[in-house]
C-alpha positions as CSV (number, residue, x, y, z in Angstrom):
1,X,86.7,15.4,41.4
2,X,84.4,13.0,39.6
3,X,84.6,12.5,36.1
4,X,81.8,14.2,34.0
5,X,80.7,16.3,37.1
6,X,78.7,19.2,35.6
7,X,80.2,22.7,36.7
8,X,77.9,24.4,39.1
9,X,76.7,27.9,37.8
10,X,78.4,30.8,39.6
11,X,76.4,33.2,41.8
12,X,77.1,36.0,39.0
13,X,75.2,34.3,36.6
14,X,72.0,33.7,39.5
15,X,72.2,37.6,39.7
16,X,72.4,38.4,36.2
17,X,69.6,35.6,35.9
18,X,67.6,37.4,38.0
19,X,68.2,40.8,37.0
20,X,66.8,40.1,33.8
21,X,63.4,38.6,34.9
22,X,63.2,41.2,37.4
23,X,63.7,43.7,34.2
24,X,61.2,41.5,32.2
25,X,58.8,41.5,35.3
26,X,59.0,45.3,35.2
27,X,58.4,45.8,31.6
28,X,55.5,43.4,31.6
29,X,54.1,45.4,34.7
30,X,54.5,48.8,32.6
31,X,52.8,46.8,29.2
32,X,50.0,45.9,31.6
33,X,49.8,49.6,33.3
34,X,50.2,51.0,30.0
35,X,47.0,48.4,28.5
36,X,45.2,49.6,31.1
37,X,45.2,52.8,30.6
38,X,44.1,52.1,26.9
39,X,41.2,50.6,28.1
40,X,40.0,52.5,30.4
41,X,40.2,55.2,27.2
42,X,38.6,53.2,25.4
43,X,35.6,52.4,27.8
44,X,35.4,56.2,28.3
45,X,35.4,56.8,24.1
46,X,32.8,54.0,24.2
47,X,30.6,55.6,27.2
48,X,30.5,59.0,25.2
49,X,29.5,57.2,22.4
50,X,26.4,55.5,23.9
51,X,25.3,59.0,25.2
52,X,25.8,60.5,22.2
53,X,23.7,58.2,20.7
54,X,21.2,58.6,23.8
55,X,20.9,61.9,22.9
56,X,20.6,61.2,19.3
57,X,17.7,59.1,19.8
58,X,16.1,61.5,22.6
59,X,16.3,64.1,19.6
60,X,14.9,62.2,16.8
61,X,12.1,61.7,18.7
62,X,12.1,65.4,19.9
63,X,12.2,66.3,16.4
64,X,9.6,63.4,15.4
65,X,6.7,65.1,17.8
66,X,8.0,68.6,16.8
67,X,7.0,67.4,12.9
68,X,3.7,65.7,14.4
69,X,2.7,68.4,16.2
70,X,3.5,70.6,13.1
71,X,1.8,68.6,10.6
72,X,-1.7,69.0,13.3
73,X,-1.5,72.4,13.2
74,X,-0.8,72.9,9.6
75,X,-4.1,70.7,9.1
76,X,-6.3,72.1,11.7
77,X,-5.1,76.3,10.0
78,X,-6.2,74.6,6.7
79,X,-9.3,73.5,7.7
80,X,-10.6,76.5,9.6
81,X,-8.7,79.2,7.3
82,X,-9.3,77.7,4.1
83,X,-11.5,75.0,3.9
84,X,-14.3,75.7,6.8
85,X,-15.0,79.6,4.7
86,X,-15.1,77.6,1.1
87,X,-18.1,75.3,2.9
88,X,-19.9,77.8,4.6
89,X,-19.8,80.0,1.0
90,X,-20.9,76.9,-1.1
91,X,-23.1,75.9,1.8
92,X,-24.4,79.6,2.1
93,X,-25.1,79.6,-2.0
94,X,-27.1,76.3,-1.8
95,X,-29.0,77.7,0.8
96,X,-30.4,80.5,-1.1
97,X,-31.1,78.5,-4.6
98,X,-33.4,76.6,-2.2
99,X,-35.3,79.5,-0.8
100,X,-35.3,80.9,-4.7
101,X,-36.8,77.7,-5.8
102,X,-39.3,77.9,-3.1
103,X,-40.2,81.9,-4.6
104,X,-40.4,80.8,-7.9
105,X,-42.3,78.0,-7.7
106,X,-45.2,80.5,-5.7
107,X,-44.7,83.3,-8.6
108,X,-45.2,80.8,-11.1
109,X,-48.6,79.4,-9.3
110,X,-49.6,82.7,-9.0
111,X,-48.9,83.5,-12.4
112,X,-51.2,85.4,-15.0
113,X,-50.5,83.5,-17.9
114,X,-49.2,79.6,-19.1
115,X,-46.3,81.5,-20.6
116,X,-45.0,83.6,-17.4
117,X,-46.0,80.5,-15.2
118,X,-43.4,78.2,-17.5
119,X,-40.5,81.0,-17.3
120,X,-40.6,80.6,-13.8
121,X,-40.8,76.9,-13.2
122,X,-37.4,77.3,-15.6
123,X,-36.1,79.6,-13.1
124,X,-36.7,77.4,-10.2
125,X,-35.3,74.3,-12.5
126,X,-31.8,76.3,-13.2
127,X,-31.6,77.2,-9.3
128,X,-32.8,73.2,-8.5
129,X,-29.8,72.3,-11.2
130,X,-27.2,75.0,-9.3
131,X,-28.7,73.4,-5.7
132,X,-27.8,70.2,-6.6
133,X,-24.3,70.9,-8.4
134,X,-23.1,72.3,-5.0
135,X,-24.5,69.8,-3.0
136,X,-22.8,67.3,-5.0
137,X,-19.3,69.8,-4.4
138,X,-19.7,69.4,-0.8
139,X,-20.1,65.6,-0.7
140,X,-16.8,65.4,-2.8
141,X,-15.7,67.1,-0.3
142,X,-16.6,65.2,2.7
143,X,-19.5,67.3,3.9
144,X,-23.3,65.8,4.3
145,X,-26.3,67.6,4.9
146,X,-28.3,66.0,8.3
147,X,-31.4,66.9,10.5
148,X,-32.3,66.3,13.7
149,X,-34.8,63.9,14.6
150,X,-34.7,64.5,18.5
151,X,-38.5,66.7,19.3
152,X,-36.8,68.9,21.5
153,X,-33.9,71.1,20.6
154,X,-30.5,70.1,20.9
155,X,-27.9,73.0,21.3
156,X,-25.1,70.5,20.2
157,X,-26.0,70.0,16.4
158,X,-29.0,73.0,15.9
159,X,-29.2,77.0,15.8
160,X,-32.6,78.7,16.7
161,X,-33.4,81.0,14.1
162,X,-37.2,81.7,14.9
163,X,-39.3,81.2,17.7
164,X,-43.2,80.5,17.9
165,X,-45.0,81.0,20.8
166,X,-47.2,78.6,22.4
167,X,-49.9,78.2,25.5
168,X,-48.9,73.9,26.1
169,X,-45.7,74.2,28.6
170,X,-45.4,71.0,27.6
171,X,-44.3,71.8,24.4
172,X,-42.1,74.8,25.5
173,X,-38.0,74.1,24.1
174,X,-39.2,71.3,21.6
175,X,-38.7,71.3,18.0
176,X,-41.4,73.7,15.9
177,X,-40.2,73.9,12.2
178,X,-36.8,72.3,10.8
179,X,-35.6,76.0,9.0
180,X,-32.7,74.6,6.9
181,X,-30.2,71.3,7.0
182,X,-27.1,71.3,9.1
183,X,-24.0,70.1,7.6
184,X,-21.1,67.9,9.4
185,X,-17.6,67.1,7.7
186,X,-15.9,63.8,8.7
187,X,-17.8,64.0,12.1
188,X,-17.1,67.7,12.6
189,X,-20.4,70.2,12.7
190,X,-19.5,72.5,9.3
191,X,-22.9,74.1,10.0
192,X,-25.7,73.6,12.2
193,X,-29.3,73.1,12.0
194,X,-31.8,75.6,11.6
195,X,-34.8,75.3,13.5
196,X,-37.6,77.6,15.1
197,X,-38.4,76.3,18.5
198,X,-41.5,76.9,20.5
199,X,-41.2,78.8,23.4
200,X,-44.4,78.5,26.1
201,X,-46.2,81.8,27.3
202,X,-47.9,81.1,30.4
203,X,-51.4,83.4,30.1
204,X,-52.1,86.2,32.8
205,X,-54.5,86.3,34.7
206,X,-56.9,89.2,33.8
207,X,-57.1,92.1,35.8
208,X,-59.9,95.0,36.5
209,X,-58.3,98.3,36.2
210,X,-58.5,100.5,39.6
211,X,-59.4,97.0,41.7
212,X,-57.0,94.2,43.1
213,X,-57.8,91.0,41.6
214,X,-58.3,89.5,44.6
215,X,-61.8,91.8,44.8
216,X,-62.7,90.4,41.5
217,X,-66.5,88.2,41.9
């Protein structure tokens, strides 16, 4: 035997060798197994999450035109409930201090006397003065009188309160007398025009009782 010769390792320390890296592989195999299966947890915990907050976001927004759609309404009750009868009341109120001014100022032409003719053009200023108070309410407001400068009548932005007939067809549906002012709020028709509107009545031809008009001379 040589001197120094290094002893060779015995075949029970090769097994026991690999015994414990086939015991190391297995553990490592069981951390990797066992990793795995954390991840995929976590990848599902995650995947919950984002469609929770899908669902979140579909919501808000749900709950955002819900709110929208609310806050329409609400506006569009208040304006025809509450506001739209206030208008038509003030509007209605300012209508008759004009026609009052228009009676007073005839009594008070028409009047006997300097004295009786002065109460009356008082009237007719106090009813101007009430006239023009509301009208100034109703622009605060939003609302402006208009009238319509189209010669024939326009169903869109005018009521026909009277009629007057008329023999020129040409004239029949147009535009006879503006009655009283329409009123519009922030675009919207609060009121419409008053207008008479001639209406053509075509003459007959005359006729000679007990004979056909055809045997007329």
């Amino acid at each position: 035997m040589a001197v120094n010769e290094e002893p060779k390792p015995k075949a029970t320390d090769a097994a026991v060798m690999a015994t414990l890296v086939s015991q190391a592989a297995t553990g490592v195999a069981v951390m990797v197994e066992q990793s795995s299966a954390k991840l995929d947890q976590v990848l599902e915990a995650a995947n919950r999450i984002a469609e929770l907050a899908s669902s979140r976001a579909s919501l808000d927004r749900l709950l955002g035109d819900l709110r929208e759609q609310n806050q329409k309404f609400t506006e569009r009750f208040h304006e025809r409930e509450v506001i739209q009868p206030v208008l038509l009341t003030l509007i209605g109120i300012a209508d008759r201090c004009r026609e009052q001014e228009i009676a007073f100022t005839k009594r008070a032409q028409r009047s006997p006397s300097i004295e009786i003719a002065r109460a009356w053009f008082a009237a007719r200023d106090a009813r101007r003065a009430d006239r023009t108070d509301i009208q100034n309410a109703l622009s605060n407001l939003g609302v402006a009188s208009y009238r319509g400068t189209n010669a024939r009548f326009d169903a869109a932005t005018q009521n026909i309160a009277a009629r007057e007939l008329t023999g020129d067809a040409d004239r029949h549906g147009c535009v006879a007398g503006h009655l009283r002012p329409g009123y519009r709020r922030h675009g919207v028709i609060v009121r419409p025009e008053m207008v008479s509107v001639y209406v053509c009545q075509e003459p007959r031809a005359p006729q000679t009782e007990g004979r056909p008009s055809h045997d007329i001379d």
